[in-house]
C-alpha positions as CSV (number, residue, x, y, z in Angstrom):
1,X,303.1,-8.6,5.4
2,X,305.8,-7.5,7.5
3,X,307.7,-10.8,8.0
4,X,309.1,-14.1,6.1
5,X,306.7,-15.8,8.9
6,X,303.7,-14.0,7.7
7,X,304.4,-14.6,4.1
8,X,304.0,-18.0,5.0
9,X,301.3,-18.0,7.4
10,X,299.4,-16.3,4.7
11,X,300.3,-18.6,1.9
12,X,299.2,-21.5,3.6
13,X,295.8,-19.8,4.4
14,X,295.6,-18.8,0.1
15,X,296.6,-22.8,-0.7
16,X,294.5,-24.2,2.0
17,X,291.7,-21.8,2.1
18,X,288.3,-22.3,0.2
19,X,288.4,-20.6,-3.3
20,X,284.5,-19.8,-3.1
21,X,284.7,-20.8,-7.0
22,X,280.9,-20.9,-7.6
23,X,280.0,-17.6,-5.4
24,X,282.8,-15.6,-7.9
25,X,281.3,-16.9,-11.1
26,X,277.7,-16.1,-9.6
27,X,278.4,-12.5,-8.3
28,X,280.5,-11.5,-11.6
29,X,277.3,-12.8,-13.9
30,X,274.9,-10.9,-11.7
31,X,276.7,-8.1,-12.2
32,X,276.5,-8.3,-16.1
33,X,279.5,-10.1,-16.8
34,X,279.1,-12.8,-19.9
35,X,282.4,-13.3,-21.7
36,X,285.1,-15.3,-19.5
37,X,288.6,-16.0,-21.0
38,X,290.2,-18.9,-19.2
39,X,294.4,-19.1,-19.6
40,X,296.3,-22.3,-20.1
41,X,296.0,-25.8,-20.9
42,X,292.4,-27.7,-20.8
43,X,289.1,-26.2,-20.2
44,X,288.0,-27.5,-17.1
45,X,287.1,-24.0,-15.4
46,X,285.3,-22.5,-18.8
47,X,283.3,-25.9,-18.3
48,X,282.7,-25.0,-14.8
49,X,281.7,-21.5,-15.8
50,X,279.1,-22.7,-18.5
51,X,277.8,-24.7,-15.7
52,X,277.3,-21.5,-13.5
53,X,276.5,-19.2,-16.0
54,X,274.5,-20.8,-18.4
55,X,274.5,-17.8,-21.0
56,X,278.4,-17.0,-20.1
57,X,280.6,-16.8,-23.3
58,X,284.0,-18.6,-22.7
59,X,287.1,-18.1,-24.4
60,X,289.9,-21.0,-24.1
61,X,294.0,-19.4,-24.9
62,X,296.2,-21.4,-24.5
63,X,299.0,-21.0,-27.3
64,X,299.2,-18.1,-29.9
65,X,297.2,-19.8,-32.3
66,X,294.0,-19.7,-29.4
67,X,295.0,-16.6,-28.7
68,X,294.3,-15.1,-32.5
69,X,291.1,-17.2,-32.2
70,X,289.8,-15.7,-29.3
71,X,290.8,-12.1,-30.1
72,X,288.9,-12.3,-33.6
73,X,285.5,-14.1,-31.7
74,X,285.6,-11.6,-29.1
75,X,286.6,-8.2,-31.1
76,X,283.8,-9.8,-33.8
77,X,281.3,-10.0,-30.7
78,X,282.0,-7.1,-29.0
79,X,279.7,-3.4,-29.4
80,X,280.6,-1.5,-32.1
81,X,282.6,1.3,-31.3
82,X,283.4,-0.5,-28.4
């Protein structure tokens, strides 16, 4: 982007534009992906990843203490060595 006029062309296209949601979730669990993390308040989107990806691992952060939680589940289930 070149312009202020095409920074905002293009931000109303991001804002407006579909966010093909479902077709990211799909693409990243056929291509081996299982453990999400979603950021920030709630758990709508893990919800809508366990939807998707029925054997998709989600991790919620949202404040340090969920962040020490998920850190411990995921280094526990990760490889070892990994």
């Amino acid at each position: 982007m070149r312009s202020a006029a095409e920074c905002r062309d293009g931000l109303v296209r991001q804002v407006s534009g579909a966010v093909l949601w479902q077709t990211s979730i799909e693409r990243l669990s056929a291509e081996g992906v299982r453990t999400f993390v979603e950021v920030g308040p709630g758990h709508v989107l893990g919800g809508l990843i366990k939807k998707i990806a029925k054997a998709a691992h989600v991790a919620h952060v949202e404040d340090p203490h969920s962040l020490e939680h998920a850190l411990a589940t995921l280094t526990a289930a990760s490889p070892a060595g990994a």
